[in-house]
MARMI-822958 format. One record per residue (C-alpha): y, x, z. Coordinates in Angstrom, 2 decimals. Layout:
// MARMI-822958
[[Y X Z]],
...
END
This chain:
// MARMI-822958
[[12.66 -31.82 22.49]],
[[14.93 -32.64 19.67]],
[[16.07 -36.60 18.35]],
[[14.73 -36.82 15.18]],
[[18.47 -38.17 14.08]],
[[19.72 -35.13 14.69]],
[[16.97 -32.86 12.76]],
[[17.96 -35.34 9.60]],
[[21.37 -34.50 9.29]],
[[22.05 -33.75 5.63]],
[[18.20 -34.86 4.73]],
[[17.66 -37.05 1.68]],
[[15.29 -40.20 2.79]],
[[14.17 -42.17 -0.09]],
[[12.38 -44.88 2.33]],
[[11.76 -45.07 5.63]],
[[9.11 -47.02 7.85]],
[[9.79 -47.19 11.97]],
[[12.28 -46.73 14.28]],
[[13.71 -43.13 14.20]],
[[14.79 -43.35 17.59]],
[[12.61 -40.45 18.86]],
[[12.24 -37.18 20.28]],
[[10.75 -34.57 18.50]],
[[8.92 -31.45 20.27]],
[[7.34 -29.29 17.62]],
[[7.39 -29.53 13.64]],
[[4.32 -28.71 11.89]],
[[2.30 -28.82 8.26]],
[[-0.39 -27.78 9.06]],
[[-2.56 -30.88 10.56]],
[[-4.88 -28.87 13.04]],
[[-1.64 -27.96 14.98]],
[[-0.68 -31.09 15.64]],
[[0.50 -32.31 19.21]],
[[1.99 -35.17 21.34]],
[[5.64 -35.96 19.64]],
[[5.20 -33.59 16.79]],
[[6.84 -34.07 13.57]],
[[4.04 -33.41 10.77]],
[[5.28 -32.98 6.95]],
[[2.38 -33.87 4.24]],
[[2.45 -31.35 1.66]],
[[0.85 -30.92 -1.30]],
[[-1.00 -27.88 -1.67]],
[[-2.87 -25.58 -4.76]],
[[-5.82 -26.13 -2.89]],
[[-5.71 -29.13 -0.56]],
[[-3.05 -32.45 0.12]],
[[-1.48 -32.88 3.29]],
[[-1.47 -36.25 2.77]],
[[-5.18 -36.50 3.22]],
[[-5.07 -35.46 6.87]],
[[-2.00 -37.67 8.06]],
[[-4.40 -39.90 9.97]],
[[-5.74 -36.52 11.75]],
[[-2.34 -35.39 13.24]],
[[-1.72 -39.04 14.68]],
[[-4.62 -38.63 16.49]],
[[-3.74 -35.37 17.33]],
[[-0.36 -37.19 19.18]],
[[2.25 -36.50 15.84]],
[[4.85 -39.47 16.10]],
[[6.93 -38.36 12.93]],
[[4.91 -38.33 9.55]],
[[7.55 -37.07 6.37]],
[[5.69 -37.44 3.32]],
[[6.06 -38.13 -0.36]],
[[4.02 -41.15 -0.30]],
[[3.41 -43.80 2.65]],
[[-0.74 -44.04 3.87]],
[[-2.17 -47.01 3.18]],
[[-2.28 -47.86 7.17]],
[[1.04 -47.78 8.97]],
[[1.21 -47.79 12.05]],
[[4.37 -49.50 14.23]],
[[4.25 -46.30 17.16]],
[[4.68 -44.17 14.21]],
[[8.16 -43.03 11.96]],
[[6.93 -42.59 8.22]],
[[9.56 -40.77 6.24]],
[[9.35 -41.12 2.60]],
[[11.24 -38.09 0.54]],
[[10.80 -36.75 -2.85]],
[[9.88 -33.32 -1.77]],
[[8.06 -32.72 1.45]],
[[8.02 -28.75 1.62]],
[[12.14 -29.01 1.10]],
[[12.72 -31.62 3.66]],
[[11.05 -29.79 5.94]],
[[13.16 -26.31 5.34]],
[[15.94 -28.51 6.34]],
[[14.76 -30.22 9.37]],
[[13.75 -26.55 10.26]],
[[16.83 -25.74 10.24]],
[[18.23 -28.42 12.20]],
[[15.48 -28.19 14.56]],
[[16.43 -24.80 15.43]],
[[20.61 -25.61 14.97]],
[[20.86 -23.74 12.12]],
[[20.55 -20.20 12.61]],
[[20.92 -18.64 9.84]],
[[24.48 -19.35 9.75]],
[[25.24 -17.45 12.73]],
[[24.43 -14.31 11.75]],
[[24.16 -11.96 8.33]],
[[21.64 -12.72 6.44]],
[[20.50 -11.25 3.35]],
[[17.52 -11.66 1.09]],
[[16.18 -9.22 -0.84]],
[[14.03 -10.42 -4.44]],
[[12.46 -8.65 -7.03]],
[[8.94 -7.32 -8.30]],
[[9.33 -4.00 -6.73]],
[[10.71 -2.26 -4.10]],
[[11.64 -5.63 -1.93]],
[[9.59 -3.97 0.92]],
[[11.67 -0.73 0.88]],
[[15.00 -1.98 0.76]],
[[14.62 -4.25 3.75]],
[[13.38 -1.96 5.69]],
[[15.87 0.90 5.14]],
[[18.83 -1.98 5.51]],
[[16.74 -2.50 8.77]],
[[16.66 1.25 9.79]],
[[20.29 1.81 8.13]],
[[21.88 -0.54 10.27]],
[[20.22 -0.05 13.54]],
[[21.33 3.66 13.49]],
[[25.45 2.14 12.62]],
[[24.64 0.65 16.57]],
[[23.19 -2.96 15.50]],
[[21.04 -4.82 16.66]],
[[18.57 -6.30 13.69]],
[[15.91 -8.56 12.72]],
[[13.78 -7.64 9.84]],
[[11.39 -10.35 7.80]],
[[9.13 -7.96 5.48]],
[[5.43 -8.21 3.93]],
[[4.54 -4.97 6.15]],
[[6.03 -6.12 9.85]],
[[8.71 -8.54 11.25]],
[[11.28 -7.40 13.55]],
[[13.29 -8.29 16.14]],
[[15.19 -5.31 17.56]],
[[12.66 -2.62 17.76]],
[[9.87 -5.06 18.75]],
[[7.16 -5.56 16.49]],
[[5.84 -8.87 15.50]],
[[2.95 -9.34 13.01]],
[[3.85 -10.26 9.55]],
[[1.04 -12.78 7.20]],
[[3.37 -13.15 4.21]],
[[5.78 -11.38 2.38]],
[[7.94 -14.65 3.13]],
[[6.68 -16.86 6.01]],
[[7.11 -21.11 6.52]],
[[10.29 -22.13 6.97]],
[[9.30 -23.60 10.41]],
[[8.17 -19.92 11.38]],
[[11.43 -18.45 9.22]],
[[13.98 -20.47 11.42]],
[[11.69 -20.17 14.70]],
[[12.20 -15.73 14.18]],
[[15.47 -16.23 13.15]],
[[16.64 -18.46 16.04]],
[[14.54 -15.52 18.26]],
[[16.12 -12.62 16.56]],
[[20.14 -14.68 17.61]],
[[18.53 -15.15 21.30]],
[[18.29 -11.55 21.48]],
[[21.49 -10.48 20.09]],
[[20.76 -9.77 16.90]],
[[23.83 -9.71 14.10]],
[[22.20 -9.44 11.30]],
[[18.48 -10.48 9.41]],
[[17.08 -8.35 5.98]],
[[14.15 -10.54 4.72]],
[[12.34 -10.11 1.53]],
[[12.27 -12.66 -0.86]],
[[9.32 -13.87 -2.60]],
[[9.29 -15.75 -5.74]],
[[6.36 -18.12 -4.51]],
[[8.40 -18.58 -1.57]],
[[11.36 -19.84 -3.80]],
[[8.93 -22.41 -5.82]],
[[7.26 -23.48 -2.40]],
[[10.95 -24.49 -0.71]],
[[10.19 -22.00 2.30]],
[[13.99 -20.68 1.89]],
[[15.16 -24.40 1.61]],
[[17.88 -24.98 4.30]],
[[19.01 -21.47 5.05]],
[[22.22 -19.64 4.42]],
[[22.76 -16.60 3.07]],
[[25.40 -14.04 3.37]],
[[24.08 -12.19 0.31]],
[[21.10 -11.71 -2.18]],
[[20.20 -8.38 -3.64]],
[[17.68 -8.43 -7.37]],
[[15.75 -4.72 -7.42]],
[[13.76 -5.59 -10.49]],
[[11.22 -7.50 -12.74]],
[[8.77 -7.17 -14.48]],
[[4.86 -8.15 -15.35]],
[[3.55 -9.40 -11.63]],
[[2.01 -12.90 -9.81]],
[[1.44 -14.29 -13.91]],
[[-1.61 -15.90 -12.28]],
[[0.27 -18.05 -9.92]],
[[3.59 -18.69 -12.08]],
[[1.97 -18.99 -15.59]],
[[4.34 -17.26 -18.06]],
[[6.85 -14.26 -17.67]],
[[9.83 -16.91 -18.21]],
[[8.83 -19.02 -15.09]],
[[8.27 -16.10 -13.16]],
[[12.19 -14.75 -13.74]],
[[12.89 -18.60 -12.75]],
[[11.45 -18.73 -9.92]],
[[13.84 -15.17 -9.34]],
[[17.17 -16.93 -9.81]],
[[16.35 -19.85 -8.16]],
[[16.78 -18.06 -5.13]],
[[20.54 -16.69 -6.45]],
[[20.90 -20.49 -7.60]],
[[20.78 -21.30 -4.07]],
[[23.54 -18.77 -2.92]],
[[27.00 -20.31 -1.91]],
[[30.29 -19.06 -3.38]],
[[31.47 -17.20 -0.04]],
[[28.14 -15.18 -0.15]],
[[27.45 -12.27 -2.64]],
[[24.80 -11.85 -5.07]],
[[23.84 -7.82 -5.96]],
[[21.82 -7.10 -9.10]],
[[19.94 -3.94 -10.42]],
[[22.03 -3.59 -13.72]],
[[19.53 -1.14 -15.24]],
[[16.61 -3.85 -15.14]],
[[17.17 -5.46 -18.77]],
[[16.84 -8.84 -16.34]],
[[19.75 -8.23 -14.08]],
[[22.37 -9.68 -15.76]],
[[20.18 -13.09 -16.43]],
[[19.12 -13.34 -13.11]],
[[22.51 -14.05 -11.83]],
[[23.94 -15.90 -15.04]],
[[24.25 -19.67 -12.88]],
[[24.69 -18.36 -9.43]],
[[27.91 -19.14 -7.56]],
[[27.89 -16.42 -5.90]],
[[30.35 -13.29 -5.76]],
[[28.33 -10.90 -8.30]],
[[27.93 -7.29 -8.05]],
[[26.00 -4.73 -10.01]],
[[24.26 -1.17 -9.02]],
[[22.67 1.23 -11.46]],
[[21.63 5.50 -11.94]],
[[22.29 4.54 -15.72]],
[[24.63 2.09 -17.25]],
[[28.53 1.19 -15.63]],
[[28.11 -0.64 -12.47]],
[[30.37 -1.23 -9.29]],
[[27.76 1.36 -7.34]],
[[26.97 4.10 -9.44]],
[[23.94 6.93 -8.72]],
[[23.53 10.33 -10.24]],
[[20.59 12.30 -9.25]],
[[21.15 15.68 -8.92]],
[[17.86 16.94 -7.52]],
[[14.12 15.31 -7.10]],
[[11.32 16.98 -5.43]],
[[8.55 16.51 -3.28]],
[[10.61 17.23 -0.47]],
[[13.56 14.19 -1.41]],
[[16.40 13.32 -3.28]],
[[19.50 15.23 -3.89]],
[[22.16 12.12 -4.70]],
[[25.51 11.79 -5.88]],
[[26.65 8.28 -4.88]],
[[30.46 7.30 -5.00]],
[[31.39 10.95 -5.37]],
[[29.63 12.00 -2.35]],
[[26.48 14.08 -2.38]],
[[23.94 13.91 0.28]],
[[19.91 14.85 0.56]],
[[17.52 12.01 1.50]],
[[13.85 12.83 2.44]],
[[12.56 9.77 0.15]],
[[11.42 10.72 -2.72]],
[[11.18 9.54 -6.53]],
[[13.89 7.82 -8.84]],
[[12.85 4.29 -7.57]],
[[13.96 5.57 -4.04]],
[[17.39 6.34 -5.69]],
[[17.50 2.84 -6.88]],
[[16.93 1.63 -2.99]],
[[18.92 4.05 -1.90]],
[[22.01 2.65 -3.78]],
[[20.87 -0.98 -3.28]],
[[21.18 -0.17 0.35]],
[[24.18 1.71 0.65]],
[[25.54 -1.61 -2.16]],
[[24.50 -4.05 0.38]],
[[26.06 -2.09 3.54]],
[[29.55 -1.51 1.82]],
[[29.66 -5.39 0.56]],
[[28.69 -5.98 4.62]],
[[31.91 -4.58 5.43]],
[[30.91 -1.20 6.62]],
[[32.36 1.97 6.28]],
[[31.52 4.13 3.24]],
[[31.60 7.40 5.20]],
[[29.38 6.08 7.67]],
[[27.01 4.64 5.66]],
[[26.64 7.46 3.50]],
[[26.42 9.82 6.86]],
[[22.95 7.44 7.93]],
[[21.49 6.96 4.63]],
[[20.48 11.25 4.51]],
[[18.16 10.14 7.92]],
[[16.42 6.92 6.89]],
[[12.78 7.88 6.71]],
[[9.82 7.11 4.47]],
[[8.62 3.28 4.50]],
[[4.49 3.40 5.15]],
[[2.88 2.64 2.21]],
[[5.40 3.37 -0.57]],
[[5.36 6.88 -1.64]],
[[3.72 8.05 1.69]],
[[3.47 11.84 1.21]],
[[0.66 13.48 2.93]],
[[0.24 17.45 2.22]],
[[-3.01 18.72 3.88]],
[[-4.50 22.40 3.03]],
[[-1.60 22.69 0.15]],
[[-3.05 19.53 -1.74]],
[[-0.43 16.59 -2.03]],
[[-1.55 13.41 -1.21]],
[[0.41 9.94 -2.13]],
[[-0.75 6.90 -1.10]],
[[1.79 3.82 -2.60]],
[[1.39 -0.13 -2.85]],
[[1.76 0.23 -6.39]],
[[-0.22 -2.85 -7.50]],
[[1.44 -4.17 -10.39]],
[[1.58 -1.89 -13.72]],
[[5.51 -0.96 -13.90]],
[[4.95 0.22 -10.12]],
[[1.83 2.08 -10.89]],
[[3.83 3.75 -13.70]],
[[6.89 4.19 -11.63]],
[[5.40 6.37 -9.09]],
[[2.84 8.33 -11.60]],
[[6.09 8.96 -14.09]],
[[7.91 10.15 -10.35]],
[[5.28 12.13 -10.41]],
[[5.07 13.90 -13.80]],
[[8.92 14.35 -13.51]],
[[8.37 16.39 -10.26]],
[[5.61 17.81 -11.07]],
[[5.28 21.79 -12.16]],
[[2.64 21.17 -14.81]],
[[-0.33 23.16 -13.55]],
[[-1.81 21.11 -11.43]],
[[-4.01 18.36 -11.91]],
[[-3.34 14.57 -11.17]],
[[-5.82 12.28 -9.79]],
[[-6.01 9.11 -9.60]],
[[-7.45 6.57 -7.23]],
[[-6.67 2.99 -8.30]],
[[-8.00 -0.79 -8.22]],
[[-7.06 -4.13 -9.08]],
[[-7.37 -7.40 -6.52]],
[[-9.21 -10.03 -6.81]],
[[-7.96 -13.59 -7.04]],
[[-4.87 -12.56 -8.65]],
[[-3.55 -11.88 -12.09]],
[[-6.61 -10.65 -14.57]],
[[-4.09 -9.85 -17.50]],
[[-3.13 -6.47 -15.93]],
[[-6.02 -5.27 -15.20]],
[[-6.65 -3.37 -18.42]],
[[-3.27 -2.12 -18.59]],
[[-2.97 -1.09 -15.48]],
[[-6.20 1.11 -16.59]],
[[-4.47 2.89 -19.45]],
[[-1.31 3.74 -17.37]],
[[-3.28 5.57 -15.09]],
[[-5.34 7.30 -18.01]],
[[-1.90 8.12 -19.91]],
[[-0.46 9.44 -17.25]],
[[-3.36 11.42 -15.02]],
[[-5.89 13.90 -15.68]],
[[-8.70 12.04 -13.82]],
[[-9.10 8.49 -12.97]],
[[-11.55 7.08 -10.76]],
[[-11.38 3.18 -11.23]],
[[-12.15 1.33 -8.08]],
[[-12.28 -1.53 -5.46]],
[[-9.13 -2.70 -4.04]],
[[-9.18 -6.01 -2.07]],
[[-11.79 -8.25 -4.29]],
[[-11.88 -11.07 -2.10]],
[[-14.05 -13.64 -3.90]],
[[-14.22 -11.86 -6.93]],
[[-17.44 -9.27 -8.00]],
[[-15.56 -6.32 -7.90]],
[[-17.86 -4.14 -10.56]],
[[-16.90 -7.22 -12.97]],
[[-12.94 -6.52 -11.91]],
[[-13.53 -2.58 -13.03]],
[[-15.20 -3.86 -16.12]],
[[-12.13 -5.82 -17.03]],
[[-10.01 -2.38 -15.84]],
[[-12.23 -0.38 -18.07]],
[[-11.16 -2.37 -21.08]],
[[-7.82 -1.04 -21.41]],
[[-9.57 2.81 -21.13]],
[[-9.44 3.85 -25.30]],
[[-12.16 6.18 -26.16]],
[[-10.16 9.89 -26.00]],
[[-9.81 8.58 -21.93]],
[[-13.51 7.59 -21.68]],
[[-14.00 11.59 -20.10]],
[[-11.96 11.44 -17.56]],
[[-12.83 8.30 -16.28]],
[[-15.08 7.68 -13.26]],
[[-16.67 4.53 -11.62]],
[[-16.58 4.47 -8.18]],
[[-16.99 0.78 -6.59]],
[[-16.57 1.83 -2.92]],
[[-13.26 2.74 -2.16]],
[[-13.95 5.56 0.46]],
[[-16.41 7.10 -1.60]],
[[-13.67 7.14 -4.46]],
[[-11.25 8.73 -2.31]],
[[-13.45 11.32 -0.80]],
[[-14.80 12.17 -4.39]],
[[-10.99 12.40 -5.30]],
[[-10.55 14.89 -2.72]],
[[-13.25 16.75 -3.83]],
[[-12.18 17.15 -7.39]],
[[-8.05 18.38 -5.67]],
[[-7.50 22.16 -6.24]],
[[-4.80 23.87 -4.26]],
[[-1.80 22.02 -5.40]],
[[-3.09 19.47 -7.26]],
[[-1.59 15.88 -6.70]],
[[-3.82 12.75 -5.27]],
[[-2.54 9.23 -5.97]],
[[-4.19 6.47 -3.92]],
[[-2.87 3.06 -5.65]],
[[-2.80 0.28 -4.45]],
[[-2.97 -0.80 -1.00]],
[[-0.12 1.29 0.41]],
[[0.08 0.18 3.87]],
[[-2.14 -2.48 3.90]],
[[-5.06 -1.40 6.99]],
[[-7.71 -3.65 5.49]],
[[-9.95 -4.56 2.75]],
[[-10.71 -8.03 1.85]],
[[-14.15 -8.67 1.16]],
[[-15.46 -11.95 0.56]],
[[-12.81 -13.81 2.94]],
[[-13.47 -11.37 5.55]],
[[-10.72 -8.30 6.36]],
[[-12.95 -5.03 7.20]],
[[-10.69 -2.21 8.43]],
[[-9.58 0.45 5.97]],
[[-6.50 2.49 5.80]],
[[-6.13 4.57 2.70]],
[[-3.98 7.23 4.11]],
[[-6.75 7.64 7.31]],
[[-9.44 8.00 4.59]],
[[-7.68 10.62 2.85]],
[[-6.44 12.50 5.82]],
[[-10.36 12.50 7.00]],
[[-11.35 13.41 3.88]],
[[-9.05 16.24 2.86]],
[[-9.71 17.38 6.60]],
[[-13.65 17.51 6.02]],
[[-13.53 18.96 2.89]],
[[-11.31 21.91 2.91]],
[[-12.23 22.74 6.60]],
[[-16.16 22.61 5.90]],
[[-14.99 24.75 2.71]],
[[-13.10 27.30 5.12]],
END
């Protein structure tokens, strides 16, 4: 139990109904969760208002009600809180709730349209192998230690964000990597924490269905270096025509990393195969098992972020050569001598990221096909482009279904198939069931021919009409390759 004076320290109340005098057990937005002395904040949603269901959670025993404008009925057992934004007020009271725990131990946030996922998790692995113990908040798992914890968003609540943090200090943990989406910066759910550092890996055409234009979108991005203090340090991707914008108004202490223009962390790659990188970083070389020039791009970011963290070069450098493969992003599977890549890639720069990585490696004999979808419920524009990547840079192309959720997935391939110009039409197949695509894929692979599965990376569902049916892309191409070449043999 907390006294709701306490969780309002620093909290801006524009009116306020009741006497405050209480004590708080649980916070909560969401009004089916609602218990005896809970503290429920009224939000205004895309799809529904949590001020429609504050007479709900007082039934449900809430005693605290923060919204943005008073119900009709008020109650004298109950504290109404007026403030101008609900989902802000409550990242602070979060915070408060849980004494602030982001300010006892490093964290860093990680933003950008590409490769957030990766970078986390290698600052997670990275730093657990210099003898730390470390939480990680990712879109793939959240961790505290080595213990797993199921992840729903890329960025979770702020109640739920301070709750793992708070969990991730009772077990010893120094320091916190999160990923940083941009929805979570327009929805407030980093409001109230504190940052040690920030770290920008890219941008570029992604989420236009939820942010509107391109110019919100890189908004929404420095918002979140906007929000950094002046003791904290904000790193930026310098070869991203964005990077410099992104951290024009921040107050924090910039710093820049690039493979191509001058930058305080500076890459050269030396070497690039299927088998890793070969890396010259700060006039050391080393060999990392990632793979593709994206990687090198992480790889820097990482080694950028553990330097500015106060470790030592050396070291760093020393554990950067054994930080493995993130599932999902670049995952290399060779089976019978075909090579198999199954990657997230879901946005078109990412899709052309890895199938460029790929040309670049690539011998030019073999053949390169391509497995790809677009979601449902998400940005429409890309679609078609997304198409003609894949066609300008693959032999074959088998257009598919990805997660469709509400959405008729033959029309989403129709809208895919627009962006296919007529010297692509041959090499373009229709497949609407995503095993059937990758097990016709696998059909089509020769002896060292390349597979791309696009996508889903390490997602281990597909979303169907609301409902999540299991399906892992790399266990459908590992089965298939399997059946294929050993019914062959």
């Amino acid at each position: 139990m907390k006294n709701l004076k306490d969780i309002l320290e620093q909290v801006s109340i524009l009116e306020t109904k009741g006497n405050t005098d209480k004590s708080v057990s649980k916070l909560v937005f969401d009004s089916r969760k609602g218990t005896n002395n809970s503290c429920y904040f009224a939000i205004r949603g895309t799809k529904a208002d949590g001020h429609d269901y504050i007479n709900q959670v007082i039934a449900s025993g809430a005693i605290v009600i923060v919204c943005e404008k008073f119900p009709e009925v008020i109650l004298d057992s109950i504290c109404y809180l007026k403030v101008k934004n609900s989902a802000e007020t409550m990242g602070l009271m979060a915070a408060n709730f849980y004494n602030n725990p982001s300010r006892k131990l490093k964290l860093v946030g990680v933003t950008g349209t590409n490769g957030k996922t990766t970078t986390v998790t290698l600052l997670h692995q990275l730093f657990s192998k210099l003898g730390y113990k470390v939480g990680l908040i990712s879109t793939v798992v959240n961790k505290i230690g080595n213990e797993d914890i199921k992840s729903t968003h890329t960025t979770p609540d702020s109640i739920s964000i301070n709750s793992l943090i708070n969990a991730m200090l009772e077990a010893g943990c120094s320091h916190c990597f999160m990923e940083v989406s941009s929805h979570a910066v327009v929805q407030h759910r980093i409001s109230g924490l504190s940052f040690t550092g920030g770290v920008f890996t890219n941008i570029t055409h992604e989420h236009l269905d939820y942010h509107k234009t391109f110019a919100e979108y890189i908004q929404a991005k420095r918002g979140f270096f906007n929000l950094l203090s002046k003791n904290s340090f904000a790193l930026s991707n310098r070869d991203d025509k964005n990077g410099e914008v992104i951290l024009q108004e921040t107050k924090a202490n910039k710093r820049y990393y690039a493979l191509k223009t001058h930058a305080d962390f500076k890459t050269k790659i030396i070497e690039s195969n299927f088998t890793g990188l070969s890396l010259k970083m700060d006039d050391q070389e080393f060999w990392s098992p990632l793979i593709g020039h994206f990687n090198a791009y992480n790889l820097t970011a990482v080694y950028a972020t553990a330097t500015l963290l106060g470790e030592e070069k050396l070291d760093v450098l020393t554990a950067l050569s054994t930080l493995k493969t993130v599932a999902g992003r670049f995952q290399y599977i060779n089976l019978f001598e075909v090579a198999g890549i199954v990657d997230y890639a879901h946005s078109p720069d990412a899709l052309e990221n890895v199938l460029r990585t790929i040309k670049d490696i690539r011998t030019g004999n073999e053949q390169v096909i391509t497995v790809v979808g677009c979601g449902g419920d998400r940005d429409k524009s890309k679609r078609p482009i997304m198409a003609a990547i894949a066609c300008k840079l693959s032999d074959r192309v088998i257009l598919t279904s990805d997660n469709p959720r509400t959405e008729d997935p033959n029309t989403i391939i129709e809208e895919m198939k627009a962006g296919v110009d007529a010297a692509s039409k041959r090499k373009v197949l229709v497949i609407t069931n995503r095993k059937e695509a990758i097990r016709t894929a696998c059909s089509f692979a020769q002896k060292s021919d390349i597979l791309l599965i696009a996508g889903k990376g390490h997602e281990t569902y597909q979303e169907i009409n609301g409902v999540r049916n299991h399906f892992d892309d790399v266990e459908v191409l590992t089965e298939s390759l399997n059946e294929i070449y050993k019914t062959e043999a």
